[in-house]
LOZABA-737021 format. One record per atom (N, C-alpha, C): x, y, z; atom name; residue number from 1. Coordinates in Angstrom, 1 decimal, m for minus. Layout:
<atoms>
ATOM|X|Y|Z|CA|NUM
...
</atoms>
This chain:
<atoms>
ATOM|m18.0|m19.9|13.5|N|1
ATOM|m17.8|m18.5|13.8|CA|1
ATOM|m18.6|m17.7|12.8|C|1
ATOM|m19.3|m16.4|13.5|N|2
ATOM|m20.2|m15.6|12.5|CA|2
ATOM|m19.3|m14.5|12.1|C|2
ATOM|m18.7|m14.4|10.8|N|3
ATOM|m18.3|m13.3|10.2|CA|3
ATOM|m19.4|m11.9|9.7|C|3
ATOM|m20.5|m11.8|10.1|N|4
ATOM|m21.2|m11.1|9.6|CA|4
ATOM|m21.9|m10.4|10.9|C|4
ATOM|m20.6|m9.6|10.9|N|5
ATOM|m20.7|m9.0|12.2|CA|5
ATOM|m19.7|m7.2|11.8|C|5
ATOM|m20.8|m6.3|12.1|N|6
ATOM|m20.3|m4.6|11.7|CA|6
ATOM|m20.0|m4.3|12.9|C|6
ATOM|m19.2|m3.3|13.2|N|7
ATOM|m19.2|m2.4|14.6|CA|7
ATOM|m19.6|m0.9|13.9|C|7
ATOM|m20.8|0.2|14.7|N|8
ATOM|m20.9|1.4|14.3|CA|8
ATOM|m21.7|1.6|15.9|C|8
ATOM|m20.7|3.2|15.7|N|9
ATOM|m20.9|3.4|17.3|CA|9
ATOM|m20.6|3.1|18.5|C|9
ATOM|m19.4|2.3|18.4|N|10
ATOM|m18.7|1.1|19.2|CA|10
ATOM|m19.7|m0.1|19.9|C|10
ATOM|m20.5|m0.3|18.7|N|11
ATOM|m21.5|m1.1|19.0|CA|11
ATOM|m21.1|m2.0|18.4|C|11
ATOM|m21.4|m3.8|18.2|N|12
ATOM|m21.5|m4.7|17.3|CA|12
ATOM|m22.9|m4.9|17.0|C|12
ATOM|m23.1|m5.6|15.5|N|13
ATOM|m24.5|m5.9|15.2|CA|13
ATOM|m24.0|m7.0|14.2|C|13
ATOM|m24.8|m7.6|14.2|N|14
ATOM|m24.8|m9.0|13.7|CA|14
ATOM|m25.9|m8.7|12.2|C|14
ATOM|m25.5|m9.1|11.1|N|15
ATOM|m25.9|m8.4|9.7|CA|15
ATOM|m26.7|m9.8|9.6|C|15
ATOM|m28.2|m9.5|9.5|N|16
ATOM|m29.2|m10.6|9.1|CA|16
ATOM|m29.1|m11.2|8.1|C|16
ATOM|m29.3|m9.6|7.4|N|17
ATOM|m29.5|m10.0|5.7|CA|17
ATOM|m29.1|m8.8|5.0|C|17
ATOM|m29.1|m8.6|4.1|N|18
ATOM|m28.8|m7.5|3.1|CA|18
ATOM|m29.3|m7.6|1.8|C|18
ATOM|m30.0|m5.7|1.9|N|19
ATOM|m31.0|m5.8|0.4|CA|19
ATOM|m30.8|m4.6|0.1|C|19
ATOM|m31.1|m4.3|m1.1|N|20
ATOM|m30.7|m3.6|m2.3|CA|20
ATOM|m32.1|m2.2|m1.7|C|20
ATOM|m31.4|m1.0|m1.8|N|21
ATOM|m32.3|0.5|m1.3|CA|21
ATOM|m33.2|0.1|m2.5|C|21
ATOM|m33.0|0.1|m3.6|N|22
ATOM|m33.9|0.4|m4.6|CA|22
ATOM|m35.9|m0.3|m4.3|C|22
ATOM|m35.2|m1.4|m3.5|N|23
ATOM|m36.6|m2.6|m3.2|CA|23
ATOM|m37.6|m1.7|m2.4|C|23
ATOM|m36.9|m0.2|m1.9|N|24
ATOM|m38.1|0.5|m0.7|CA|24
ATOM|m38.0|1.8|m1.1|C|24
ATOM|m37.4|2.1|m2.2|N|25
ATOM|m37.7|3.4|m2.5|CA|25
ATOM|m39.4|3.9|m3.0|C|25
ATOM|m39.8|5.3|m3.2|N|26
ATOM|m41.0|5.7|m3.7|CA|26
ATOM|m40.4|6.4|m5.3|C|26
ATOM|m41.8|6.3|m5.5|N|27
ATOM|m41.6|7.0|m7.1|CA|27
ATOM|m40.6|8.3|m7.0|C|27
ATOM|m40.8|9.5|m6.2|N|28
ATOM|m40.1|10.3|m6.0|CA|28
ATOM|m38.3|9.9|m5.5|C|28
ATOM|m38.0|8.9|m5.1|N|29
ATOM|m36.7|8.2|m4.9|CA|29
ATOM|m36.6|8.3|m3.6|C|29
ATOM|m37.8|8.6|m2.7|N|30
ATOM|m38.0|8.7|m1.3|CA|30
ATOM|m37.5|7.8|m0.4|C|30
ATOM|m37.0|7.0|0.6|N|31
ATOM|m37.6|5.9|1.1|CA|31
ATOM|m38.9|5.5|1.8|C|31
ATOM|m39.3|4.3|1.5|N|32
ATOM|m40.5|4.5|2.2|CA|32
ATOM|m39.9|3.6|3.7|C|32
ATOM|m40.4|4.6|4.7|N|33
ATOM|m39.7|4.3|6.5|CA|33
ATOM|m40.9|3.4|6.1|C|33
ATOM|m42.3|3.2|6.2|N|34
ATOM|m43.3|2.1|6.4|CA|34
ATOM|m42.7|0.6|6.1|C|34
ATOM|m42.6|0.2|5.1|N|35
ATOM|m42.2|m0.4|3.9|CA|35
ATOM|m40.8|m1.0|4.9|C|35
ATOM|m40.3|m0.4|5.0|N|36
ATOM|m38.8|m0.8|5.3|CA|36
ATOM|m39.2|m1.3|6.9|C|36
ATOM|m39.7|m0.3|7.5|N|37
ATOM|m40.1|m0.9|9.0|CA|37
ATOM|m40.3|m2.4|9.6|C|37
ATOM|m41.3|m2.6|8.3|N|38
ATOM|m42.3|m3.5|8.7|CA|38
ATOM|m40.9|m5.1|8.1|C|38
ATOM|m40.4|m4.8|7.4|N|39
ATOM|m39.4|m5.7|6.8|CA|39
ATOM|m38.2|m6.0|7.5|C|39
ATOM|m37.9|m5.2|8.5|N|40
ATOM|m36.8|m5.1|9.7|CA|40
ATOM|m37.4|m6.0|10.4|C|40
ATOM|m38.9|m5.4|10.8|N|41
ATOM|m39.6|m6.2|11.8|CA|41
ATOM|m39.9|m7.4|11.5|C|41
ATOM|m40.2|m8.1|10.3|N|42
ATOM|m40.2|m9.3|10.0|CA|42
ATOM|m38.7|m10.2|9.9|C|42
ATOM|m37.5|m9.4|10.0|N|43
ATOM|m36.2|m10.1|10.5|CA|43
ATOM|m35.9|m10.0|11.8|C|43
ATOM|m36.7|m9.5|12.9|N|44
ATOM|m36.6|m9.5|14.0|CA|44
ATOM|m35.6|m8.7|14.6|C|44
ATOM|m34.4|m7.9|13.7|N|45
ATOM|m34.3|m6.9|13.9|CA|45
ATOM|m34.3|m5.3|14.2|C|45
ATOM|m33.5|m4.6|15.1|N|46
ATOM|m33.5|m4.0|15.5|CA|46
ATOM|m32.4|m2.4|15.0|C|46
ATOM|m31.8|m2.7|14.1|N|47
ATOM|m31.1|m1.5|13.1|CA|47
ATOM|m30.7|m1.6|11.6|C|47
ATOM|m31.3|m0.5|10.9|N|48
ATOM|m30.5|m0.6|9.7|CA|48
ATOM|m29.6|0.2|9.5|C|48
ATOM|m28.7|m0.4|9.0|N|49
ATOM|m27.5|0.4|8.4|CA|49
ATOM|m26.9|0.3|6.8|C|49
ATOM|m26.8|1.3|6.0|N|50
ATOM|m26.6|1.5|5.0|CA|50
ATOM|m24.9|1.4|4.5|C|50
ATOM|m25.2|1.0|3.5|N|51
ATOM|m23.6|0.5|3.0|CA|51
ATOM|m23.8|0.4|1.8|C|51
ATOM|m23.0|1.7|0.8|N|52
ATOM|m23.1|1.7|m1.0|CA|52
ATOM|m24.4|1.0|m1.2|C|52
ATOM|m25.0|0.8|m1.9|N|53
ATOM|m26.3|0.8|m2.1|CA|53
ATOM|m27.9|m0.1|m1.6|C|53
ATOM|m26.9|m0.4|0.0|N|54
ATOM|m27.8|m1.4|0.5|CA|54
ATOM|m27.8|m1.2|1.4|C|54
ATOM|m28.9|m1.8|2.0|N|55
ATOM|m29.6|m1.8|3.2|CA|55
ATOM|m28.9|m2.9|4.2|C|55
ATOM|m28.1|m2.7|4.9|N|56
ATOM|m27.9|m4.1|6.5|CA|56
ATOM|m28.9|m3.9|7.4|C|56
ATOM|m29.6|m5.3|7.5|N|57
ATOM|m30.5|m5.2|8.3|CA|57
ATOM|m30.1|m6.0|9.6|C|57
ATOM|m29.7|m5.4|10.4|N|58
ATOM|m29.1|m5.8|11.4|CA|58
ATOM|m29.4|m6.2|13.3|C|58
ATOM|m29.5|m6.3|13.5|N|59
ATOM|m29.2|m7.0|15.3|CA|59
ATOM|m28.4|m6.9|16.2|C|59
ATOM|m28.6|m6.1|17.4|N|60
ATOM|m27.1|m5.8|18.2|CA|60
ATOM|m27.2|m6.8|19.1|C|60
ATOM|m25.6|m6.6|19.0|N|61
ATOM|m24.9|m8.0|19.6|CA|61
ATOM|m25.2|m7.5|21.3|C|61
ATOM|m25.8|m8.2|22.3|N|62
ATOM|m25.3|m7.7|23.9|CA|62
ATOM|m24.1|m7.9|24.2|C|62
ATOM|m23.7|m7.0|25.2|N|63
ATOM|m22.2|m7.5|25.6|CA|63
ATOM|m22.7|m8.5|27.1|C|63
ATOM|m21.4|m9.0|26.9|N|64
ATOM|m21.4|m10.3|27.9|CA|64
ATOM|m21.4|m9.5|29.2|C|64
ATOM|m22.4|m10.5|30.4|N|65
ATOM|m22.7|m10.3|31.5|CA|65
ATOM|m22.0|m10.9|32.0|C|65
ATOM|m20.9|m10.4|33.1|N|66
ATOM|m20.1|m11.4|34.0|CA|66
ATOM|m21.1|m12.4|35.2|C|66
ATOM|m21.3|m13.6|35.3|N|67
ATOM|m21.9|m14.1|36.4|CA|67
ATOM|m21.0|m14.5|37.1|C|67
ATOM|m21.2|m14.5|38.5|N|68
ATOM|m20.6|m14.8|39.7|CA|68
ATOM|m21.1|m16.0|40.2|C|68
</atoms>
């Protein structure tokens, strides 16, 4: 059973990984979107969400297709 699972938005997403904001910040305390993009996309995910000082990098769950 996967416990690493958020709901936001009445969505579920499945939490890859989790990393510290500080890893993508810029000198100015900016984030850098490039930087971070490219590191989502290397987890093959598709949302981040933030939580006290980190980054979830996360995956939405589909909802189940009934087949007939």
């Amino acid at each position: 059973m996967n416990y690493n699972i958020v709901y936001y938005e009445n969505l579920a997403f499945e939490i890859l990984t989790e990393v510290s904001i500080h890893n993508f910040l810029n000198k100015d305390k900016s984030v850098n979107q490039q930087v971070l993009g490219m590191y989502v996309n290397d987890w093959g995910a598709d949302r981040v969400l933030q939580k006290d000082n980190k980054f979830l990098i996360c995956k939405q769950i589909e909802e189940a297709q009934i087949v007939e």
